[in-house]
C-alpha positions in Angstrom: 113.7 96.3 103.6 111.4 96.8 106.6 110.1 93.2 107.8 108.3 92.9 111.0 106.1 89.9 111.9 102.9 91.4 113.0 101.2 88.9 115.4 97.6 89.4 113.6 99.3 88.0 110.2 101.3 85.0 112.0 98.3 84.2 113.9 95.9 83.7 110.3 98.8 81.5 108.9 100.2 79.6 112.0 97.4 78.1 113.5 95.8 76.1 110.3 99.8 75.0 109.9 99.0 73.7 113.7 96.4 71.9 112.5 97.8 70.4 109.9 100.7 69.2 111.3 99.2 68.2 114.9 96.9 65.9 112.5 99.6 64.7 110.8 101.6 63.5 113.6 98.8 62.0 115.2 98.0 60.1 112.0 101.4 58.9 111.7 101.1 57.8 115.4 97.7 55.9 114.8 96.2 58.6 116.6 97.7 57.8 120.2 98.7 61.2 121.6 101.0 59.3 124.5 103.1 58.0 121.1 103.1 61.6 119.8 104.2 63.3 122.7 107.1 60.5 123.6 108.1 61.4 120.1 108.6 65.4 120.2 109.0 65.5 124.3 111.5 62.9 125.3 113.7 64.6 127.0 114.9 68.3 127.7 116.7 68.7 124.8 115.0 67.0 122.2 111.3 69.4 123.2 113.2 72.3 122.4 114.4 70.9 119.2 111.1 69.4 118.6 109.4 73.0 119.3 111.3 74.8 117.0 110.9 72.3 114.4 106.8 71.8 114.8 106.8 75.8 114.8 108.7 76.3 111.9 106.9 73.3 109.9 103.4 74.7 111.6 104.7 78.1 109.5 105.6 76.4 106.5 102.3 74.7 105.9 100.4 77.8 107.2 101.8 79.9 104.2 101.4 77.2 101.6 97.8 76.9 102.9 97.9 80.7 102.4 99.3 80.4 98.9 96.3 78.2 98.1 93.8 81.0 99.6 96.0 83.6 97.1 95.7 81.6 94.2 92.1 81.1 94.4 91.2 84.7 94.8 89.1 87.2 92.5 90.4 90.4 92.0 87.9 92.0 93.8 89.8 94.2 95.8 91.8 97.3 95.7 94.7 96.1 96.8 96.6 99.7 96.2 94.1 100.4 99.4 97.3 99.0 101.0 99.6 101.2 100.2 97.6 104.3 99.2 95.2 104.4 102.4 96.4 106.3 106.2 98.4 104.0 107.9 95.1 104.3 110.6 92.8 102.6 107.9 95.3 100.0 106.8 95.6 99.1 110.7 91.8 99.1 111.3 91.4 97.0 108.0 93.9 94.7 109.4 92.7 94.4 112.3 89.3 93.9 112.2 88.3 92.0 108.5 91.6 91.2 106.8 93.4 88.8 109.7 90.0 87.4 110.4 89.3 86.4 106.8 92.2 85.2 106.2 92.3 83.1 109.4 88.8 81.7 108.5 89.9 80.6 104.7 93.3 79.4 105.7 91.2 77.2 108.5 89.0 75.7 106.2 91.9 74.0 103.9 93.1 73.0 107.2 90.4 71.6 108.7 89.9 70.2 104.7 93.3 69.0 104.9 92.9 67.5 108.6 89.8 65.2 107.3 91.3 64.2 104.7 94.3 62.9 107.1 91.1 61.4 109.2 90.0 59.5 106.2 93.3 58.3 105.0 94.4 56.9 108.5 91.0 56.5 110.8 91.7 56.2 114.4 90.8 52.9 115.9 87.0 53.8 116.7 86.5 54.7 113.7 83.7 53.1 111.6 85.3 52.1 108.6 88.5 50.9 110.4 86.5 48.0 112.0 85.1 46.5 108.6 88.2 43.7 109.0 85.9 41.9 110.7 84.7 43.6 113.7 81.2 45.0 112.7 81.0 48.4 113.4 79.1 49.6 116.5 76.6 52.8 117.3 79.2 54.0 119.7 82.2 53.6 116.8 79.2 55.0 114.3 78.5 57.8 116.4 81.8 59.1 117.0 82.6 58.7 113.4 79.3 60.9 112.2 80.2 63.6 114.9 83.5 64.0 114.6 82.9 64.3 110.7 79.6 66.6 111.4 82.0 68.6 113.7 84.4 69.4 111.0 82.0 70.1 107.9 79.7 72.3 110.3 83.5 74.3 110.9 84.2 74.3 107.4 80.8 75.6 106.3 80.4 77.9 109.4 84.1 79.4 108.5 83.9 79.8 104.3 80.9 81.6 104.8 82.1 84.2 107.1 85.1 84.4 105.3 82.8 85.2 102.2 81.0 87.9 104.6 84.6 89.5 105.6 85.7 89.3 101.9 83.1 91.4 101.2 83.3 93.8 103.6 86.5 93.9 102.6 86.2 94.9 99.2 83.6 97.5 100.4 86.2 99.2 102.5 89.5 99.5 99.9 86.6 100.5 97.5 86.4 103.5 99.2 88.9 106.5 98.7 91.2 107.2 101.3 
């Protein structure tokens, strides 16, 4: 069996994993990054443990986010392209609308994923975490409606070029080789 980790691939499922599991630590830490860094960095020993295991959850997560992409697909494309195209095509395809759109989808279920996790567990300034009886402020209100704006401005911004890559995809393996 030939297996090689091509860094274009890792890339499209690793990072959303990051981002999903870098917001999950901070929500479990209330959202104090000096908590979540004493908790993977203590010492020497512990960081490189720490590393290996955020890395290979980060992984994890990135292809279950990338299961969820695969699931939800149309069969739009030729995927024989893949093995019946020149090796040449099959790298240019790869590398210039396949890694891409597949890092943009993945991103939005992690950015999804990562609001939901904002949400669930809101960090102190947040709006809705002050209605036990402080009233919210403008400030709180503020970052609440930008931070949010931020992340559905990225989500739209993302599925639709991944819509725009997906179909120059399909234009490109419709094509004989």
């Amino acid at each position: 069996m030939n297996f090689s980790l091509k860094p274009h691939p890792l890339i499209a499922h690793w990072i959303p994993g990051t981002v999903v599991v870098v917001t999950g630590l901070l929500t479990w830490n209330d959202w104090n990054v000096s908590n979540t860094l004493a908790l993977v960095a203590g010492d020497a020993s512990r960081a490189t443990i720490s590393i290996l295991v955020l890395s290979v959850a980060a992984f994890v997560v990135g292809e279950i986010i990338d299961a969820l992409r695969d699931v939800r697909e149309k069969e739009d494309v030729n995927w024989d392209f893949f093995f019946d195209a020149s090796e040449d095509k099959i790298k240019r395809l790869n590398e210039s609308y396949f890694t891409y759109y597949v890092l943009c989808k993945n991103l939005v279920w992690a950015i999804f994923v990562a609001l939901l996790f904002f949400a669930w567990n809101p960090p102190a300034w947040a709006w809705w975490n002050t209605f036990s009886g402080n009233h919210p402020t403008w400030d709180t209100r503020f970052r609440f409606l930008t931070v949010t704006a931020a992340a559905l401005a990225a989500i739209c911004i993302l599925n639709k070029d991944s819509k725009v890559l997906r179909r120059d995809i399909e234009t490109h393996t419709k094509k004989t080789p």
